[in-house]
C-alpha positions as CSV (number, residue, x, y, z in Angstrom):
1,X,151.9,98.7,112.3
2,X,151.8,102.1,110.9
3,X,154.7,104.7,111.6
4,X,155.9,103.0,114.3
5,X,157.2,100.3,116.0
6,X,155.1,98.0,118.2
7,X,155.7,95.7,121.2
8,X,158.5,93.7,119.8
9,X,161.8,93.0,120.3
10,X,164.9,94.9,119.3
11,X,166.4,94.7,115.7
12,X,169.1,92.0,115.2
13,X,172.3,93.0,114.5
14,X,173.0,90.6,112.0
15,X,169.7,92.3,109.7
16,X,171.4,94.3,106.8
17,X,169.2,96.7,104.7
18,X,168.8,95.9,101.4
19,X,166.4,97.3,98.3
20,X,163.3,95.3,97.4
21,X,161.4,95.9,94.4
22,X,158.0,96.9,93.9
23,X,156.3,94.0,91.9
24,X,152.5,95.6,92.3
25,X,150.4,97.7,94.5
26,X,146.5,97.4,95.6
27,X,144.7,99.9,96.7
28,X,142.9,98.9,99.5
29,X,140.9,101.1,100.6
30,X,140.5,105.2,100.3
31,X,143.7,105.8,102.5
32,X,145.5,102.4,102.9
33,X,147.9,100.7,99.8
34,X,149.3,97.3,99.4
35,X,152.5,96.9,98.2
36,X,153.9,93.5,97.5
37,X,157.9,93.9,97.3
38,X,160.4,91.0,96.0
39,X,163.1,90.8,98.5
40,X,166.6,89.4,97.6
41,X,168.0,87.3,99.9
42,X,164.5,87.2,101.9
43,X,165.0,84.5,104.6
44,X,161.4,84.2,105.6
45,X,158.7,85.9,108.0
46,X,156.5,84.7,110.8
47,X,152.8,85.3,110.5
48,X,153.1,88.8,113.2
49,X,156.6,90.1,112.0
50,X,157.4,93.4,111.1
51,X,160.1,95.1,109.2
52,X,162.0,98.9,109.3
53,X,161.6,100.8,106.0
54,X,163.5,103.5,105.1
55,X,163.3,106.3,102.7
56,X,166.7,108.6,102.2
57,X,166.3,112.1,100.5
58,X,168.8,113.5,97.6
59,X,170.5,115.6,100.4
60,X,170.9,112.8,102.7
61,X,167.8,113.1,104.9
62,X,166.5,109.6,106.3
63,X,162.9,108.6,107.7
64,X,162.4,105.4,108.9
65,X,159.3,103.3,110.0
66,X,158.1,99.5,110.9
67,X,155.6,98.1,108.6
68,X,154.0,94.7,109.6
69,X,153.6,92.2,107.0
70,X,150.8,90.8,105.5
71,X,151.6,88.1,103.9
72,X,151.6,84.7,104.7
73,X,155.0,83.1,105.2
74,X,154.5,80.7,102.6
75,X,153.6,83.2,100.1
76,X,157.7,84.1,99.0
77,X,157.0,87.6,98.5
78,X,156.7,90.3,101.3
79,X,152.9,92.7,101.5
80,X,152.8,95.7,103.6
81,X,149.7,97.2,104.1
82,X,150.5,101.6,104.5
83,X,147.6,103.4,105.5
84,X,148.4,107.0,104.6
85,X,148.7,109.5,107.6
86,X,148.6,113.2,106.2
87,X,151.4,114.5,108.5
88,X,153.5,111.5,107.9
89,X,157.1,111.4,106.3
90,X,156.8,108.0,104.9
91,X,153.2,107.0,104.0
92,X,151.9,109.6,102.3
93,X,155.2,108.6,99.4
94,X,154.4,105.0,99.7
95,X,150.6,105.5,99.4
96,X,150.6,107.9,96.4
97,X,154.0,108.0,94.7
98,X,155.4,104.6,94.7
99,X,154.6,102.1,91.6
100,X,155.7,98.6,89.9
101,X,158.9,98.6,89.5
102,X,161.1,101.2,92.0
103,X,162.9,100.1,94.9
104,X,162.7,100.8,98.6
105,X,165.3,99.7,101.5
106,X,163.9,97.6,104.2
107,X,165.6,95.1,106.4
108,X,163.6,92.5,108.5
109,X,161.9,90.8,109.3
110,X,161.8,91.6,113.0
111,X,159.7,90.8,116.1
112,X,159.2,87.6,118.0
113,X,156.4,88.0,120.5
114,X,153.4,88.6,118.4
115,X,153.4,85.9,116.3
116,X,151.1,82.5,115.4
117,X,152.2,79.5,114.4
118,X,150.1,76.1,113.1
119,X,151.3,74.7,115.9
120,X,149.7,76.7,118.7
121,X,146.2,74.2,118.5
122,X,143.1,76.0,119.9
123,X,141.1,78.6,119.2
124,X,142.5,81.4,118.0
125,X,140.9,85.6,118.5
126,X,142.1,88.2,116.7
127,X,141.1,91.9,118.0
128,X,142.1,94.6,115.4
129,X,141.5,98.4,115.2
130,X,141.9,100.1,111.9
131,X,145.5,99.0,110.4
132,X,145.8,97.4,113.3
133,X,144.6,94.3,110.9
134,X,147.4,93.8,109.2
135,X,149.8,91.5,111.2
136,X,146.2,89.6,112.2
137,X,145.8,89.2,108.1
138,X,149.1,87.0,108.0
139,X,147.8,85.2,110.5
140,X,144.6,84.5,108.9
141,X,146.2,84.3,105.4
142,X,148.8,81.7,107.2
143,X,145.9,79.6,108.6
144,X,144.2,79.6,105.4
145,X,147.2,77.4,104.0
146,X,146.8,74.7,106.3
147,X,145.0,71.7,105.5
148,X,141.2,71.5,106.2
149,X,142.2,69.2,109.4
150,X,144.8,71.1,110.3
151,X,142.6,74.4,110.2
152,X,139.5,72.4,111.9
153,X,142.1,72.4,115.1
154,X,142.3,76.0,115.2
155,X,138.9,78.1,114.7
156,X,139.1,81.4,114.5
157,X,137.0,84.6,115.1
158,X,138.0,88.1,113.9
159,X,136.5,91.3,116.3
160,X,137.6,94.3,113.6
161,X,136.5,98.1,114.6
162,X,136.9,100.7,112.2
163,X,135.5,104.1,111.3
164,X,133.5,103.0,108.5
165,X,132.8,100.4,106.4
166,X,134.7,102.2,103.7
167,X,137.5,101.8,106.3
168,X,137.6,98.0,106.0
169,X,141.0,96.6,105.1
170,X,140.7,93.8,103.3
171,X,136.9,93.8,103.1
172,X,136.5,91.5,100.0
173,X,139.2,88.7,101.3
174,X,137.4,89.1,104.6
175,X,133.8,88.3,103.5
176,X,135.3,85.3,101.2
177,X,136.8,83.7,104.5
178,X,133.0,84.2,106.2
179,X,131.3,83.0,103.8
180,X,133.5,79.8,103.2
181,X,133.1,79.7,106.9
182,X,137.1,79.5,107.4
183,X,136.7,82.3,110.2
184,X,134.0,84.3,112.0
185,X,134.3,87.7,111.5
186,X,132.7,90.8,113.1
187,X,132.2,94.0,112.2
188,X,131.8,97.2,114.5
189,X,131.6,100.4,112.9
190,X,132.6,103.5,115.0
191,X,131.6,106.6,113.0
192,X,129.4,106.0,109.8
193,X,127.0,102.8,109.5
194,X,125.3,102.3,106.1
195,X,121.7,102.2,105.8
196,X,120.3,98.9,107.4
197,X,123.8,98.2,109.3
198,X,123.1,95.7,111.2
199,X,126.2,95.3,112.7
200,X,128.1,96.7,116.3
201,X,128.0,100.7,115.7
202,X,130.1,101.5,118.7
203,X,133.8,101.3,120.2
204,X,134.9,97.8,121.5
205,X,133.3,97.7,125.1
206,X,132.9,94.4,127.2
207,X,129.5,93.4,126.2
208,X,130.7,93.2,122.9
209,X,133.6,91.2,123.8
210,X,131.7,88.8,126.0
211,X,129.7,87.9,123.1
212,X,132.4,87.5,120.3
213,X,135.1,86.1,122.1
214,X,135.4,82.4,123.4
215,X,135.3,81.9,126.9
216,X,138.4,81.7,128.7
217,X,137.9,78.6,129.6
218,X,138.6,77.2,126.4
219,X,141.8,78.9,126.1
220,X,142.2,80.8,123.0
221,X,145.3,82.2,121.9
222,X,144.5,86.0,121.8
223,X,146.4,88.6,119.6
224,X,145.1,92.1,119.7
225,X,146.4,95.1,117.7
226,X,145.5,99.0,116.9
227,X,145.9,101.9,118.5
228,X,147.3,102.2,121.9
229,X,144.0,103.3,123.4
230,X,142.2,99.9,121.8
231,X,144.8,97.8,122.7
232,X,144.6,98.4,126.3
233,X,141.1,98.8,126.9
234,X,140.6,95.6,125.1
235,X,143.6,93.6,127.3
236,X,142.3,95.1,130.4
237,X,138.9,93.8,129.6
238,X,139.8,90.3,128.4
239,X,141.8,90.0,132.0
240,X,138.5,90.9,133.8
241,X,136.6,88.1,131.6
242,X,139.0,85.6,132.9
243,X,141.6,85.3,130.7
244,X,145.0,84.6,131.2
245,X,147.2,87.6,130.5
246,X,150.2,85.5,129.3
247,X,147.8,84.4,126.8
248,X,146.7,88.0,125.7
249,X,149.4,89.2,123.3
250,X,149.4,93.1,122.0
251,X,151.2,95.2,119.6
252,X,150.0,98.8,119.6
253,X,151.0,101.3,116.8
254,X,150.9,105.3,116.5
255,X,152.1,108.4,114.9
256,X,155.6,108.8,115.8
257,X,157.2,112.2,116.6
């Protein structure tokens, strides 16, 4: 989730801001930063949460966004994953002025419809677009925690589309998990393909979901998250393959105004 807030439900009241400090950042790829945060008084996330960060200028101006989290519950600290947007109020700060060591005020975590648990046996597909990866990385990250049983119960495959494969969030951890075969993943590139890309080079359509997704007879729990236009394309089209819509969870994200 990047500059804004996706499907989710509304903020607790009982959620209090507080400052978390910056313990590193990654730079993940040409426009998109990690930054892993301590959080006092952090009471834990589900793989899927979000949370509201807010920045306050020296004459009292505010900007606030939602940031989904990367991390894995288990993990104790909190990752957010900015990708910068050039007109933005918050990312471009967090992407190229923010370091080790100063604070930011965030309060969380929040959401309680697009989320995976261990429990949930059965395959699992995970559709993202761009940033649209993040919240799916906690998932995966969660999974990867499991035992090798418990992950044998829940196979998963990973559809990603983004611009290029410069774009790739993630790329290293993602090829590590495919070639420890602890998920499928699949690539489509929609702008620039490398030489001898051998790979989708085109926008998620339904032939390309028919062949990477499970049937829906096996019932896969289905999360699927970018931008708006993504999102709903791919729903509509995973309803017209068969599958439940009660089992197709969304979050879209976008500039906000």
């Amino acid at each position: 989730m990047n500059e804004a807030i996706g499907e989710s439900v509304a903020t607790p009241p009982r959620l209090e801001w507080q400052v978390a400090s910056v313990v590193s950042v990654t730079q993940e790829t040409p426009r998109a930063r990690t930054l892993v945060l301590a959080v006092p008084r952090w009471a834990g996330h589900r793989a899927g949460q979000h949370v509201d960060l807010r920045l306050v200028a020296e004459d009292g101006y505010q900007a606030q966004r939602s940031y989904s989290i990367a991390s894995a519950p288990a993990d104790g600290m909190v990752a957010l994953t900015v990708e910068r947007l050039d007109d933005g109020e918050v990312s471009p700060y967090l992407c190229d002025v923010v370091q080790p060591g100063d604070g930011v005020e965030l309060r969380g975590p929040i959401g309680g419809y697009f989320v995976w648990e261990p429990a949930q046996r059965g395959p699992l597909f995970l559709v993202a677009g761009g940033s649209g990866i993040v919240p799916l990385m906690a998932m995966l990250r969660q999974r990867g925690r499991a035992d090798v049983a418990a992950r044998a119960q829940v196979p998963v495959r990973l559809l990603y589309s983004a611009r290029t494969l410069d774009d790739v969030i993630y790329r290293a951890e993602l090829e590590q998990l495919a070639d420890a075969s602890q998920a499928e993943v699949v690539l489509t590139l929609t702008r620039q393909a490398p030489p001898g890309w051998s790979g989708y080079h085109r926008r998620v359509d339904r032939t390309m979901l028919e062949a990477v997704s499970w049937p829906s007879s096996d019932e896969p729990n289905v999360y699927v998250c970018g931008p708006t236009s993504l999102v709903e394309s791919v729903a509509t089209l995973l309803v017209e393959l068969g599958h439940a819509a009660s089992r197709v969870r969304t979050e879209r994200f976008g500039p906000t105004g």
